[in-house]
N, C-alpha and C positions, 0 to 999 in steps of 0.2 A: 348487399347492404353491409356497414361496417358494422361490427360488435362494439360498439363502449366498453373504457375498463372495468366497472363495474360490471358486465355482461361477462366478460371474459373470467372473471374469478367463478362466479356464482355457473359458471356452465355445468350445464347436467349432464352434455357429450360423454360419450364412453371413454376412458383416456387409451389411447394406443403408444402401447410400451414398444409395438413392432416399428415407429419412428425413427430417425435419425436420432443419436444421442447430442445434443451441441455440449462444448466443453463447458461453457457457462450461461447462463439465462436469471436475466434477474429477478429479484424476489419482490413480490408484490404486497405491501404490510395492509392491512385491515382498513387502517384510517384514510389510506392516500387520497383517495377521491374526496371525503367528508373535509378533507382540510384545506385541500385546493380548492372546492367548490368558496369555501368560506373566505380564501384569499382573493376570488374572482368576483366575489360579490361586495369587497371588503373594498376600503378605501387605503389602502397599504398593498404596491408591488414590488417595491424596491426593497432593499436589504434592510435588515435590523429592523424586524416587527419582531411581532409575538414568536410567530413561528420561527424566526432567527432565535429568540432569546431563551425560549424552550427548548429545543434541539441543542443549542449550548450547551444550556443545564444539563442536560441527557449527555452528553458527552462527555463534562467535564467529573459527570457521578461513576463515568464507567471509568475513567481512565486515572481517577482522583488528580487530575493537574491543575495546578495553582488557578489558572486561566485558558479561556479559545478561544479564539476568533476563526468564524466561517469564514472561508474562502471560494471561491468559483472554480476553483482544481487543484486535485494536490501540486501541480508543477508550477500554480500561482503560489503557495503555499512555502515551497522551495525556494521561491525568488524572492520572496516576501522575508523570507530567512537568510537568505547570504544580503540582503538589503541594511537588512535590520544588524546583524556583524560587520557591518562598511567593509567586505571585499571591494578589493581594487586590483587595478594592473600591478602587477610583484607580487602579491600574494598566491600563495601555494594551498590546495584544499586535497586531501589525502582522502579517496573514494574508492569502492571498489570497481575494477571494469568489469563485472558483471549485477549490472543493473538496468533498471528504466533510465533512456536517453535525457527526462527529466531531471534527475541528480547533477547531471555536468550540464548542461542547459545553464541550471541557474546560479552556477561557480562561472560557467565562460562569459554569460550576458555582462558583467561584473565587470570582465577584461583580467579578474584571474584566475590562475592553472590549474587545468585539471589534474592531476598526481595519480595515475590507477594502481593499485595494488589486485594482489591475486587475493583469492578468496580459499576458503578450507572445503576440501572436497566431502567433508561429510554431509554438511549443510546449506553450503552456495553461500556463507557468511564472510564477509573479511576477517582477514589473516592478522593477528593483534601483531605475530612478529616483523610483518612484511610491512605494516603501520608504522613501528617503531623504527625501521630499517631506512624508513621515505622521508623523516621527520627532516627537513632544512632550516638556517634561519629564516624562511618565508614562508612557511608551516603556519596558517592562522588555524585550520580548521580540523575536521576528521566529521565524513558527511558517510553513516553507517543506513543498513538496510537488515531488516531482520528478514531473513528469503522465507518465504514462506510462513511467516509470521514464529518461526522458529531464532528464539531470538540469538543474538549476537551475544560474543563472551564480551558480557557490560564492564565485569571484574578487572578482566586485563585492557579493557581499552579505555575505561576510564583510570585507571592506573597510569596510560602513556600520555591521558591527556594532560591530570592534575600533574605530573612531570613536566610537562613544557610548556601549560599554561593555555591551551587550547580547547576553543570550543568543540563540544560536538554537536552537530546534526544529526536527528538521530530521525531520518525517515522510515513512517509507521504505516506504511501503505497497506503492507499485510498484517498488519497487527496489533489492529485493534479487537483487544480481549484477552492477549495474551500477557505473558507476564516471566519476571528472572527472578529469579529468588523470591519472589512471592508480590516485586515490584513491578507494577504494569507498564506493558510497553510504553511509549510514546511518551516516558517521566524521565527518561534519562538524559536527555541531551538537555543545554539549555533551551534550546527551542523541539519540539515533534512536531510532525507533517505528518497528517491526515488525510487518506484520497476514499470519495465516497462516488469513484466512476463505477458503473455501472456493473463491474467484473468484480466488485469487493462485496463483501460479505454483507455489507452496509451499504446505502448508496442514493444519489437522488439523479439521475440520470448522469449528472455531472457537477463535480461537487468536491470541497475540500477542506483543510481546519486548520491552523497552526496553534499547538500546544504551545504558549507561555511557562515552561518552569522555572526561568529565571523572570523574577514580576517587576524587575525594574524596565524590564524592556518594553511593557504593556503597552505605556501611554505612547512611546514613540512607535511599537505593533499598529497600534490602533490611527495613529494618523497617517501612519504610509500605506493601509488599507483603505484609508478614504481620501483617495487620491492624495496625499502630503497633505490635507488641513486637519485645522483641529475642531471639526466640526462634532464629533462624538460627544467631546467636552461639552461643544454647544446645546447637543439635543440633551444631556443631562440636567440644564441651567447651570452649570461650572462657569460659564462665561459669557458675554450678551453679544456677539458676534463669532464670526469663526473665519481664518484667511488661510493661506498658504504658509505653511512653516518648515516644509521638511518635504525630499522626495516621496513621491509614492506615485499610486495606480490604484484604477478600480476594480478590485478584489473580492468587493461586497457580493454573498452570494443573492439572491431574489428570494423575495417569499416565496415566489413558484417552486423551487428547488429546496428551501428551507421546509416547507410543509411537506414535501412528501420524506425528507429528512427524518423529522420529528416523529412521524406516522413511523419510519424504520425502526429508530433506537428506542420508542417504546416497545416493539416489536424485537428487540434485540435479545433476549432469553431465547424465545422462540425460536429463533434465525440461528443462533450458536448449534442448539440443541438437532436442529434437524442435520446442519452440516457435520456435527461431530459423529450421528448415526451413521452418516455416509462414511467419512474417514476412517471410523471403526470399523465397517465391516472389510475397507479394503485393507486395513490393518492387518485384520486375521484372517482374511480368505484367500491371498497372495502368496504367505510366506512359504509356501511348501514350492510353489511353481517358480518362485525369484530363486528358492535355492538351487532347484533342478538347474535355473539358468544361465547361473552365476549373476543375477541380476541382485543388485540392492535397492530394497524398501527403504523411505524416506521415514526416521526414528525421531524420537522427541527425544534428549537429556530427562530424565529424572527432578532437575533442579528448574526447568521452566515448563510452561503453560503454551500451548499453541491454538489459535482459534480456530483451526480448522480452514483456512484459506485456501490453501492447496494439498494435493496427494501428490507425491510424484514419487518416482522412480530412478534408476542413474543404469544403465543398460551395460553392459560389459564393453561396446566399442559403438562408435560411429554408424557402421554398417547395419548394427542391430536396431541402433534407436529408427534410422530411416524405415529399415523394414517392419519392424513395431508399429510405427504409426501409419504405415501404407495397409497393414494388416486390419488393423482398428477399423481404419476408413472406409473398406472395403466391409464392412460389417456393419457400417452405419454407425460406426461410435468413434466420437471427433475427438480425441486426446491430441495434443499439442508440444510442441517442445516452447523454448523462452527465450531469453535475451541474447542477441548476439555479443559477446564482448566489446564495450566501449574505445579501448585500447586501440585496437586495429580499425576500427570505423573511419572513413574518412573525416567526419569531423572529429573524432578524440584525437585524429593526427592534427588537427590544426590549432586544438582549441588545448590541448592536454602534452603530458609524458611519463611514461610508463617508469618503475622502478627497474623491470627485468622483464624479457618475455615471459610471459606473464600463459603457460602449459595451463596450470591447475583449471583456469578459468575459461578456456577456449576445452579441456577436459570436459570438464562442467555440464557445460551448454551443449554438447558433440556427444552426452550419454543420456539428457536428459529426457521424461517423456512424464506429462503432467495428465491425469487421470479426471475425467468431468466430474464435478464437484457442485452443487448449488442446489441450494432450500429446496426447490420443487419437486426435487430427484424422488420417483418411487421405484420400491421395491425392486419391480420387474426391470427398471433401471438398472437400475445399481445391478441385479445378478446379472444384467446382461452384457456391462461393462466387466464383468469379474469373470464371465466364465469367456467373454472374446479375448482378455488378455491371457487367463490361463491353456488358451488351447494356443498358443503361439508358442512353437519352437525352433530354434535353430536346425 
């Protein structure tokens, strides 16, 4: 017989820490069932009910942004955003090539370029000099990633934007909670992109947001989210019909997806607080073994905030990160490496072009090794991911 979710929290089962560790498992918030039940009994499935406008609010209190609109995935989210900037074919968007495939996705859908720049080996961030170096006159954009919710230098790269007049994108996948100089992520760009899949710290199985910080783009946000009308106007009484006025697509996330949202980000204190016990312990229970290794711990700046999204590592070569994570596995703890670089991918060949071979970022990716990280993690966890990596040596 199956267990219900609500069976599955409340289990009295012994927990067995001698399990397989998975790298991530998502978090189950208090309300989810109480509020789905009440969408399933409700006369409202579709997007922008209660549970939309609620979950809003909870987002836009965390991130203080002008405005948000829920979306169906951060990569709709994305597209919804070079939509909303009229890329076209000529147009150049300056990204880093190591990120989610999503980023150039919704620059190429467009018909224009992807531009990869390398990124800064300390943090898996783009390079502000190698930004500045890519700039053309068909330079519209600058589409950033804070890796690991560790943010981006905002200083120097909006510096090269307000110089040429160019938007940024400032994808907040990992980072919502965190913050640069005291300013939360996902406020810097004119538009942030929010992904609530299922690997994020937040999440509704599958799920997304685009941050509004420039609010004249709102109304025209808000009708290429519902499909190009201006029907939103309509459900307000703004207007006594609603037609077709502008591209768009259906973006609107569901109440199904929006209520266990909502049940999240009330839940979101909680959710930070257990992931940052995990970070912290691997923070300080590592560093003796990373130095024996010559391996480097993944470090915050002094000057930004990080939510705790990921742990990772950066390995001394190739050879070690493979054997690291055959090691792991072989213990039953799933750590993982990340993104292959965009650059050399057969679509970044067809859709994109590179500034230079582009070492740092194929470095990057070839040392990396990401540590299981997620709310449910106990104790016996967590040491047991700390003492399988620390018994690993060359």
């Amino acid at each position: 017989m199956h267990q219900n979710h609500s069976e599955l929290l409340s289990s009295p089962t012994k927990p067995n820490d001698d399990a397989a560790i998975l790298f991530s498992k998502p978090f189950h918030a208090p309300r989810e069932m109480a509020n789905l039940r009440q969408v399933v009994r409700g006369d409202h499935a579709h997007g922008d009910g209660d549970f939309t406008r609620s979950a809003t609010q909870r987002l836009t209190e965390i991130t203080g942004a002008a405005a948000a609109l829920l979306t169906t995935s951060g990569s709709h989210a994305l597209e919804l955003a070079s939509r909303l900037l009229d890329l076209g074919p000529g147009d150049e968007v300056i990204l880093p090539s190591f990120t989610f495939p999503s980023a150039a996705n919704a620059i190429a859908l467009t018909g224009a370029t992807c531009v990869f720049v390398d990124v800064d080996m300390r943090n898996g961030n783009i390079d502000p000099q190698q930004v500045a170096e890519a700039i053309t006159p068909r330079t519209k954009a600058i589409s950033v990633v804070s890796y690991g919710g560790v943010a981006v230098d905002f200083e120097a790269i909006t510096a090269i934007a307000d110089e040429h007049g160019l938007a940024i994108i400032e994808d907040n996948a990992h980072g919502l909670g965190g913050a640069y100089r005291g300013q939360a992520l996902g406020t810097f760009g004119v538009v942030g992109v929010q992904s609530f899949h299922d690997t994020k710290n937040v999440h509704c199985g599958e799920g997304g947001a685009i941050l509004i910080n420039d609010v004249t783009l709102l109304d025209r946000a808000e009708i290429m989210r519902e499909k190009g009308t201006n029907r939103a106007r309509f459900l307000r009484g703004q207007i006594d019909k609603y037609t077709w006025v502008d591209i768009g697509s259906s973006y609107l996330l569901s109440e199904y997806n929006a209520a266990v949202l909502d049940s999240q980000l009330e839940s979101f204190t909680r959710i930070q607080q257990k992931r940052h016990a995990i970070w912290n312990s691997y923070a300080t229970r590592l560093p003796s073994w990373a130095a024996d290794e010559n391996v480097r711990l993944m470090d915050v700046p002094a000057d930004r905030r990080h939510p705790a999204h990921l742990f990772f590592l950066q390995t001394p070569d190739h050879d070690y990160q493979v054997a690291l994570l055959a090691y792991l596995r072989s213990l039953g703890v799933f750590a993982t490496f990340h993104y292959i670089p965009l650059d050399s991918a057969p679509a970044g060949l067809k859709h994109g072009r590179r500034l230079r071979e582009l070492t740092q970022s194929q470095s990057f990716s070839d040392r990396l090794v990401r540590l299981p990280l997620w709310a449910g993690m106990r104790q016996g966890q967590i040491d047991r991911v700390i003492e399988a990596v620390s018994s690993f040596h060359r």
